[in-house]
KOLDRENBA-374064 format. One record per residue (C-alpha): residue number from 1; residue in one letter; chain; x, y, z. Coordinates in steps of 0.05 Angstrom, whole numbers. Example, Ala and Ser with C-alpha at 12.3 -4.5 7.8 and 13.67 -1.06 7.14 Angstrom:
REM residues 2
> pos	code	unit	xx	yy	zz
> 1	A	A	246	-90	156
> 2	S	A	273	-21	143
This chain:
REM residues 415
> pos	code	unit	xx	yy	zz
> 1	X	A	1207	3997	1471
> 2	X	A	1157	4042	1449
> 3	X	A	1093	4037	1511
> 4	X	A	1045	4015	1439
> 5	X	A	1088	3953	1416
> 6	X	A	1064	3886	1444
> 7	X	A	1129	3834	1467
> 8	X	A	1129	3778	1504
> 9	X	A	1132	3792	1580
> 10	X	A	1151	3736	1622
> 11	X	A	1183	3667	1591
> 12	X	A	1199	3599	1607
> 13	X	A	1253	3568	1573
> 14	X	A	1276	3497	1546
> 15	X	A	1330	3485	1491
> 16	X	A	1339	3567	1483
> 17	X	A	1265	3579	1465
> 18	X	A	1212	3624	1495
> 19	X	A	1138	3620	1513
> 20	X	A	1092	3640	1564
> 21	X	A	1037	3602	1599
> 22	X	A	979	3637	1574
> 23	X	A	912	3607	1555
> 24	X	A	921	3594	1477
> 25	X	A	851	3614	1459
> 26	X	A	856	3697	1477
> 27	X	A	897	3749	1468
> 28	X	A	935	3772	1524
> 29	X	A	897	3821	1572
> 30	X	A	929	3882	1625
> 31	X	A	892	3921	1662
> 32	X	A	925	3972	1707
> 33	X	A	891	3972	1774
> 34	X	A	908	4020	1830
> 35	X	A	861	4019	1889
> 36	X	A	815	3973	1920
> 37	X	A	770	3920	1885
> 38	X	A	709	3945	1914
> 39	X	A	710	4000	1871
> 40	X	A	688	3950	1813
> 41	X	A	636	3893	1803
> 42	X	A	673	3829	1821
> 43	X	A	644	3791	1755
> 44	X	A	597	3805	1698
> 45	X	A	570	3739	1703
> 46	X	A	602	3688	1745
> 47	X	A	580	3684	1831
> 48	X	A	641	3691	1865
> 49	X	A	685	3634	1882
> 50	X	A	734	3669	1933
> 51	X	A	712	3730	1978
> 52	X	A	759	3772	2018
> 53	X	A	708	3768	2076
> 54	X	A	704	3692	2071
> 55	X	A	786	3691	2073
> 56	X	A	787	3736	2134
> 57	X	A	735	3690	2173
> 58	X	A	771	3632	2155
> 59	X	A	835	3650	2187
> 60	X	A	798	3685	2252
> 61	X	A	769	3621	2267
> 62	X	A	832	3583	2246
> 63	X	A	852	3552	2316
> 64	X	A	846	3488	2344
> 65	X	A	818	3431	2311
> 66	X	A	781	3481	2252
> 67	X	A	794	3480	2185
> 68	X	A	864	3521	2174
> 69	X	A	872	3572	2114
> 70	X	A	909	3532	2062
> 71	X	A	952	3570	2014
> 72	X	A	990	3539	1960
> 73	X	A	1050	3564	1953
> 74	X	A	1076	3553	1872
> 75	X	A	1152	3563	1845
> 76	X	A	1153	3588	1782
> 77	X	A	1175	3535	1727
> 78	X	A	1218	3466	1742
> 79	X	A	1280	3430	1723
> 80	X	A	1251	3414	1650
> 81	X	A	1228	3485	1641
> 82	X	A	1274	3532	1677
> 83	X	A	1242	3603	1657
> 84	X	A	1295	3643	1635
> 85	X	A	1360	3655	1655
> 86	X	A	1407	3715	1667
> 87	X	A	1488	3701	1671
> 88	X	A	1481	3619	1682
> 89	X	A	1424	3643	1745
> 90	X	A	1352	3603	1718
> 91	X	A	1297	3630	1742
> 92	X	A	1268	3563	1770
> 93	X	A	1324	3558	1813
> 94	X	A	1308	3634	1849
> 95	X	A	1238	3620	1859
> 96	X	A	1250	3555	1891
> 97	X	A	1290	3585	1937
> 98	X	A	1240	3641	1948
> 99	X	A	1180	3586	1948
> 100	X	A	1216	3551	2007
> 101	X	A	1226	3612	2045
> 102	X	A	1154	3645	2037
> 103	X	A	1135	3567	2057
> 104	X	A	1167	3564	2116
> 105	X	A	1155	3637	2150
> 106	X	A	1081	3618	2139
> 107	X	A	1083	3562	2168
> 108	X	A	1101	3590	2234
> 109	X	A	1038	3614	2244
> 110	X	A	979	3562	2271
> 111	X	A	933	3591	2228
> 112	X	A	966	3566	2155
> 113	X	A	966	3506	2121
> 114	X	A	1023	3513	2074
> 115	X	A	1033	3468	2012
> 116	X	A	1090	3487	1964
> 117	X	A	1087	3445	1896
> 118	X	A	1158	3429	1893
> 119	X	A	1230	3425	1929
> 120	X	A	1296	3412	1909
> 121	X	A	1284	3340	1887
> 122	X	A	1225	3361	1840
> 123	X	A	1144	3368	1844
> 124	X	A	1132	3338	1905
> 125	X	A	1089	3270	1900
> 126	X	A	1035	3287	1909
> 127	X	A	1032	3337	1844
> 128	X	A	1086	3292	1808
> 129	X	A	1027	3243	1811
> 130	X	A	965	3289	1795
> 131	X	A	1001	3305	1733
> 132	X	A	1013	3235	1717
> 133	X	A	955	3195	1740
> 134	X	A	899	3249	1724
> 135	X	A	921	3279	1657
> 136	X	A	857	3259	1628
> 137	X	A	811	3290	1677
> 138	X	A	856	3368	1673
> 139	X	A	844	3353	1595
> 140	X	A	775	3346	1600
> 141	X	A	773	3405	1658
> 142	X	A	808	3444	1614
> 143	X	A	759	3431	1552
> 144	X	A	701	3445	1588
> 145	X	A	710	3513	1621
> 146	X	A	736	3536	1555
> 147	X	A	669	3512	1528
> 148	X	A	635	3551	1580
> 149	X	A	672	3612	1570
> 150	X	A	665	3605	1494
> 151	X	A	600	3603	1504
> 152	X	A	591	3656	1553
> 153	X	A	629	3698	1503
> 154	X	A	586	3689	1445
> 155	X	A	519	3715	1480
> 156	X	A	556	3772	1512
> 157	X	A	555	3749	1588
> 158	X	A	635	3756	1586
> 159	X	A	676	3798	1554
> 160	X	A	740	3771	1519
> 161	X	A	794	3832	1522
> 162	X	A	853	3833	1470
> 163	X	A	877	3900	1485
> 164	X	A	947	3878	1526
> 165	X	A	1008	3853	1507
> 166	X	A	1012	3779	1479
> 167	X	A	1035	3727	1499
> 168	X	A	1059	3660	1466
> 169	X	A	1037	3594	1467
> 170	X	A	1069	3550	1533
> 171	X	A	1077	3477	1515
> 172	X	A	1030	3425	1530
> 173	X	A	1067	3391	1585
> 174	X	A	1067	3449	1613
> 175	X	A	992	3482	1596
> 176	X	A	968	3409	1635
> 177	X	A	1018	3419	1698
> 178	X	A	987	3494	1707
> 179	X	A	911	3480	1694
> 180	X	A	930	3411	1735
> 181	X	A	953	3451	1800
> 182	X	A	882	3496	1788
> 183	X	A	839	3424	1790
> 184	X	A	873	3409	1850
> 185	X	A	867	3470	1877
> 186	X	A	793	3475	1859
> 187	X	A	787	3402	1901
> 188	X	A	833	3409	1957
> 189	X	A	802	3468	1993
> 190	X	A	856	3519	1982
> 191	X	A	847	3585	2001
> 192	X	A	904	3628	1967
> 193	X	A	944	3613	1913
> 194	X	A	1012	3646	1904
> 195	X	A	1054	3637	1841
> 196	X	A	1124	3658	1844
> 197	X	A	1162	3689	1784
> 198	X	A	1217	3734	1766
> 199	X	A	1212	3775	1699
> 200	X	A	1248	3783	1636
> 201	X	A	1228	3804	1566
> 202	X	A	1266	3795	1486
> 203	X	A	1318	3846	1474
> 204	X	A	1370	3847	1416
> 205	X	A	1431	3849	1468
> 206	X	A	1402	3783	1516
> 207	X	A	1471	3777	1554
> 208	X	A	1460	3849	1587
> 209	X	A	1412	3886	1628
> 210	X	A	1346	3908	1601
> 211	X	A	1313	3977	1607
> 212	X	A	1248	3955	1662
> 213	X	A	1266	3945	1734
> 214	X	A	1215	3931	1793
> 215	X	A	1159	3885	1811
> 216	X	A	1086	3873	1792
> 217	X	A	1034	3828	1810
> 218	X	A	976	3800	1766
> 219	X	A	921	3778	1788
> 220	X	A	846	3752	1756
> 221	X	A	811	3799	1712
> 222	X	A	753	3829	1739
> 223	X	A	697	3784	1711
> 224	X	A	726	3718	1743
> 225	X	A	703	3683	1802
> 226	X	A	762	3694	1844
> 227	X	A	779	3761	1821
> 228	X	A	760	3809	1876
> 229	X	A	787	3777	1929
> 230	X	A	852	3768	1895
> 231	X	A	856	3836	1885
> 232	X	A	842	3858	1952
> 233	X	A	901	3817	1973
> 234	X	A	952	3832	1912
> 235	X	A	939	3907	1930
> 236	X	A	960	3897	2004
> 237	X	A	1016	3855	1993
> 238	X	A	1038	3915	1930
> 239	X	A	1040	3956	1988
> 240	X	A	1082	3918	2031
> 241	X	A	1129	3913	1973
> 242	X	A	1138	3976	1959
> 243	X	A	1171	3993	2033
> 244	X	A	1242	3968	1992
> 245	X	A	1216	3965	1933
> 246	X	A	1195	4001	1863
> 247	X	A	1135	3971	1818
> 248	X	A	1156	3951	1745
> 249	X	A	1167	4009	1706
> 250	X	A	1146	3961	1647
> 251	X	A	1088	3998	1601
> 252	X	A	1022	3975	1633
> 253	X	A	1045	3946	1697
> 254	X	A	1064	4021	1725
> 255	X	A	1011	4012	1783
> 256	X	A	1036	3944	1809
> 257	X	A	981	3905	1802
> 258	X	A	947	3884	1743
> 259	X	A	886	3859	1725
> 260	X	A	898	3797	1667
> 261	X	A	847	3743	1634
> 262	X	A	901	3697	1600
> 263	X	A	957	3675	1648
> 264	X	A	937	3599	1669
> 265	X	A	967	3607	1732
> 266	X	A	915	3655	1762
> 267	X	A	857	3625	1736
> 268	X	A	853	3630	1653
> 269	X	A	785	3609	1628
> 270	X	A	758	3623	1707
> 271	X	A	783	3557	1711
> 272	X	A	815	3568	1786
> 273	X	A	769	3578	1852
> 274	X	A	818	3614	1906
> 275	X	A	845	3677	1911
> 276	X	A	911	3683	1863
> 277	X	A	968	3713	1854
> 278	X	A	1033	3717	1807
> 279	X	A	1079	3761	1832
> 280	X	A	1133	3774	1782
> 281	X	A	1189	3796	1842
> 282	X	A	1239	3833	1800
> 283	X	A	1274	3833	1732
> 284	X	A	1329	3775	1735
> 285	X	A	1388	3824	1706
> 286	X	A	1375	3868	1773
> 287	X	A	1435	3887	1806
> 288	X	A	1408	3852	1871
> 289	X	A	1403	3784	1829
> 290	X	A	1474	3784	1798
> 291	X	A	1526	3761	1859
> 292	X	A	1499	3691	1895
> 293	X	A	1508	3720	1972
> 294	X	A	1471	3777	1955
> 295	X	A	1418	3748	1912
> 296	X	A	1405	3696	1968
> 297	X	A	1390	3762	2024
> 298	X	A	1344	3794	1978
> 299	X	A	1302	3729	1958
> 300	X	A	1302	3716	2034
> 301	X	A	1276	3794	2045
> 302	X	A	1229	3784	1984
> 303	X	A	1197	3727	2020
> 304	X	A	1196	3759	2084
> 305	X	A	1160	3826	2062
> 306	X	A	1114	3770	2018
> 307	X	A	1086	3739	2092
> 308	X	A	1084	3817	2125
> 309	X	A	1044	3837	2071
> 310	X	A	996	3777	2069
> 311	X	A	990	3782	2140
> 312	X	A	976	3847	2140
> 313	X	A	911	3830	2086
> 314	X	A	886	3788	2149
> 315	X	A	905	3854	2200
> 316	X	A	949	3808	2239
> 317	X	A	1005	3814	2274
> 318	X	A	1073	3777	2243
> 319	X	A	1115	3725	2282
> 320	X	A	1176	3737	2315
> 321	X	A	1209	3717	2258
> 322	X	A	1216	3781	2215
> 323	X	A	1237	3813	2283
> 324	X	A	1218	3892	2307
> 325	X	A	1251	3918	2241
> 326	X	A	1205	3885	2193
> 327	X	A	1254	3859	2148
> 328	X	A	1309	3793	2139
> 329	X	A	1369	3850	2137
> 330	X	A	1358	3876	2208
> 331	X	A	1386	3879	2251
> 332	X	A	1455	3881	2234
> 333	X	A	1524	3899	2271
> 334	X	A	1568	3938	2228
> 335	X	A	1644	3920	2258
> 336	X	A	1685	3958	2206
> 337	X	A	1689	4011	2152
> 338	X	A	1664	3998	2079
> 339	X	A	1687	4041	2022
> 340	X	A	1661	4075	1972
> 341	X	A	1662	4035	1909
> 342	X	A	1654	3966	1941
> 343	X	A	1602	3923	1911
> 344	X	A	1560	3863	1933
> 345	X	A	1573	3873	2017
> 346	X	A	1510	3845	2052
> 347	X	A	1541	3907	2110
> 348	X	A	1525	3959	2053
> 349	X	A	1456	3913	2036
> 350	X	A	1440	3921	2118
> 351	X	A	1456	4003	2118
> 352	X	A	1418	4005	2051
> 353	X	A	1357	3979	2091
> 354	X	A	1370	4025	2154
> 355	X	A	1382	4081	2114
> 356	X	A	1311	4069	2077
> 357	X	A	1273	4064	2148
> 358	X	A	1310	4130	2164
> 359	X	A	1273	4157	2098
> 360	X	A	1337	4180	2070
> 361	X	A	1347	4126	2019
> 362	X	A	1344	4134	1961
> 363	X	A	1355	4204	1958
> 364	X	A	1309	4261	1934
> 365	X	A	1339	4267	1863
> 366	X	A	1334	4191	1853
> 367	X	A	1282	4132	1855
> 368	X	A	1274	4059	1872
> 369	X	A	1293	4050	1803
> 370	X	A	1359	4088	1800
> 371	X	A	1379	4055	1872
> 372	X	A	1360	3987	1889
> 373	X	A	1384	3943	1951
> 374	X	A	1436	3911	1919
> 375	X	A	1501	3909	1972
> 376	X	A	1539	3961	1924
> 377	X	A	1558	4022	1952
> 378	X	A	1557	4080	1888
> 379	X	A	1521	4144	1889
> 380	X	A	1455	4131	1920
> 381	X	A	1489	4106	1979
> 382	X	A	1543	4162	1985
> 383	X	A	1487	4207	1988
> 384	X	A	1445	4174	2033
> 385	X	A	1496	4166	2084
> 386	X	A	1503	4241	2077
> 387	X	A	1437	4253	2094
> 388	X	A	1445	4205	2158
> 389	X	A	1499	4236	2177
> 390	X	A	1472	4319	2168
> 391	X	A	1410	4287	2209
> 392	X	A	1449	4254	2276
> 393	X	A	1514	4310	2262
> 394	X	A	1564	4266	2237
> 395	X	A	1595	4321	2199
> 396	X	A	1665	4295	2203
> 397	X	A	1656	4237	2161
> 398	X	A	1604	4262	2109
> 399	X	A	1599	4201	2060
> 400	X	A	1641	4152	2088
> 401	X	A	1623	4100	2137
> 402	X	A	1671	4122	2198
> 403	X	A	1674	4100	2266
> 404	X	A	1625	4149	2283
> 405	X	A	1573	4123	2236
> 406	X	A	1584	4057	2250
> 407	X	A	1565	4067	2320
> 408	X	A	1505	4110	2311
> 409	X	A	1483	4057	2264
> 410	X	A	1491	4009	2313
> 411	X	A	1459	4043	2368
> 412	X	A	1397	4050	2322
> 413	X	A	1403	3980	2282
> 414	X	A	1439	3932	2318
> 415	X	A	1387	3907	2365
C-alpha cells in the first residue's frame, strides 16, 4: 500500500474479526526513532517513572537477599482472542511458545525475577484472578488517568499526536485484561515489561503472503513516564535483532523502533510505570513461520537473541546457555549432503546461521528481506555457500554442500 494510507497494523482475532488494543480515545501515533533516547526530553510534563540508570543499578546490586529486577514477561493475546492466524498457525499459540522460552533463559540468571502472564493452561492465577476480582479498580484506573491526560491535553502540558496509522477499537474484555496487567505492574514492583507479538495487516488475498517482512519494536512515546528508558532498551535489544534479522519494511516502522502513544500494552494514557516493550517479532506468513520444526528453531532463536540483547542493555555477560556462538542454531554437526531445492531442513537453518557469522549471508545483491532463515535452501543460500567456499578454496564443489564443505563447516561450527 501506498506509505500515506492508514490500515490496521497488528490484530487480534475472535469469530473472524479484527481489532487492535489501542487506547479508544486517540488516534494512533508512530514515531520513527533511530538512535538513543537521550537525544530527546524524556516527557513534556510527566517526572519519570522508569530510568535506564535506575534499571542498571537495580540489577548490579541484584545478588543475595536484594531486591531482584522483575520483568514481566507478556504473550501476546489468549485462547479467547488468538491474534491472527496464518495457514491454521494463531498467533497466541507462537508467542506462548516464545513467552516460555524468553522466560526461562532469563531465569537462569540470579539477577531476574521472571513472571510470564500465562502458560499452556491459560493466564496463570494470579492474573486470571486480578482480572476477575479487581475489574472495578482497572475501570476506575483506567478512568482516571484518562482524566488526567484529558486534562493535561486541554491546557497544552501534553501533546495528543494523530499523525500515525490507526488503529481499531480492542474489545472490552480485552481493553481491562491489558490496562489490568499495567495496574499490576504499577503495584508489583516490576521493572521491564515485554509484550510479545507477531505482525500481520488486511490484504484482499488473506490466505497468502503479504508484501512487509521483518521486525519492529514500539515502545512509549516520548512524553510518558516510562518512555526513555524503554527506549534505551528497545534500541539495544533492535540491535541485537538485527544480527539475523531485518527491521519491518512496513511504512513508518523502517527504523525498528517506534515511538507510539496509543497501544495499551506499553503504557496508553501513561497509565504503565516500567520500562516497555512490544516487539512485533516477524510477519506470521514468513517463510520461517510456515513448517512447525522450523517455526519452533526460529521462535527458540528469537527468544534467545531477545535475552542477549537485554543483557547486553545491562553490559552483562550471557549464560552458558546461548553457548560461544550466540545463537539456539549453533553449533551444529552437518553429517550429510543437502540439495539444492530442499526446503524446511533445520541443517540448511544451522549453515544459514554460520554462513551469516561468516558475513557471507545474505549475499551482496540481496537483503534480510529477500533471504530470511527459514531452513530452505534457494538462491540466497546457493550463493552464500559460494562465497564460503571462494573464501576457505572449496572450488570443487561451488554451490553444493560436498564433503568438503561439510567438514570445513564442521571444523568452524560444530563445537
Amino acid at each position: 500500500m501506498n506509505k500515506g494510507v492508514a490500515f490496521l497494523f497488528f490484530s487480534l482475532v475472535s469469530g473472524g474479526g479484527l481489532f487492535l488494543a489501542a487506547a479508544p480515545m486517540l488516534a494512533r501515533t508512530n514515531f520513527s526513532a533511530a538512535g538513543p533516547s537521550t537525544s530527546q526530553p524524556a516527557s513534556v510534563f510527566f517526572v519519570e517513572s522508569s530510568k535506564p540508570e535506575d534499571l542498571k543499578q537495580t540489577f548490579a546490586i541484584a545478588h543475595g537477599p536484594r531486591r531482584k529486577l522483575h520483568i514481566l514477561i507478556v504473550p501476546g493475546h489468549d485462547s479467547e482472542y488468538w491474534g491472527t492466524q496464518f495457514q491454521g498457525v494463531k498467533e497466541a499459540d507462537m508467542t506462548l511458545a516464545l513467552g516460555k522460552e524468553l522466560g526461562r533463559l532469563l531465569s537462569r540468571d540470579s539477577e531476574f525475577e521472571v513472571t510470564v502472564t500465562r502458560d499452556d493452561v491459560g493466564y496463570n492465577p494470579t492474573f486470571s484472578s486480578y482480572f476477575s476480582q479487581r475489574q472495578e479498580p482497572i475501570l476506575a484506573f483506567i478512568s482516571e488517568k484518562k482524566k488526567i491526560m484529558g486534562d493535561l491535553e486541554s491546557t497544552g502540558a501534553v501533546t495528543a499526536k494523530t499523525d500515525g496509522v490507526f488503529h481499531n477499537k480492542a474489545p472490552s474484555p480485552v481493553v481491562v485484561r491489558l490496562y489490568g496487567i499495567n495496574k499490576w505492574a504499577n503495584e508489583n514492583q516490576v521493572d521491564l515489561v515485554v509484550h510479545i507479538h507477531f505482525n500481520d495487516y488486511p490484504r484482499r488475498k488473506k490466505k497468502s503472503p503479504g508484501d512487509y517482512s521483518g521486525f519492529s519494536i514500539y515502545v512509549p512515546e516520548h512524553q510518558y513516564s516510562n518512555a526513555r528508558a524503554s527506549k534505551d532498551v528497545a534500541t539495544i535489544v533492535s540491535k541485537q535483532l538485527q544480527t539475523y534479522y531485518p527491521e519491518s519494511n512496513m511504512p513508518k516502522e523502517e527504523t525498528g523502533v517506534v515511538e507510539d502513544q496509543d497501544l495499551i500494552a506499553i503504557g496508553a494514557f501513561n497509565t504503565l510505570d516500567p520500562a516497555a516493550l512490544l516487539i512485533e517479532y516477524g510477519y506470521i506468513y514468513e517463510p520461517q513461520f510456515l513448517e512447525a520444526n522450523i517455526r519452533g528453531k526460529i521462535i527458540e532463536e528469537l527468544a534467545t537473541q531477545t535475552y542477549i540483547g537485554v543483557k547486553n542493555f545491562f553490559q552483562s555477560a550471557t549464560t552458558t546457555a546461548v553457548g560461544k556462538y550466540n545463537s539456539s542454531l549453533l553449533p551444529h554437526t552437518w553429517k550429510t549432503s543437502v540439495e539444492p531445492g530442499t526446503r524446511y531442513d533445520s541443517s540448511v537453518l544451522s549453515l544459514q546461521a554460520a554462513l551469516s557469522l561468516e558475513g557471507v549471508y545474505p549475499p551482496q545483491e540481496y537483503d534480510k528481506h529477500d533471504c530470511p532463515l527459514s531452513g530452505t535452501y534457494g538462491k540466497c543460500t546457493w550463493k552464500s555457500l559460494s562465497l564460503f567456499q571462494q573464501k576457505y578454496s572449496l572450488a570443487d564443489e561451488v554451490g553444493r554442500l560436498g564433503a568438503a564443505t561439510v567438514q570445513k563447516l564442521n571444523e568452524l561450527y560444530s563445537q
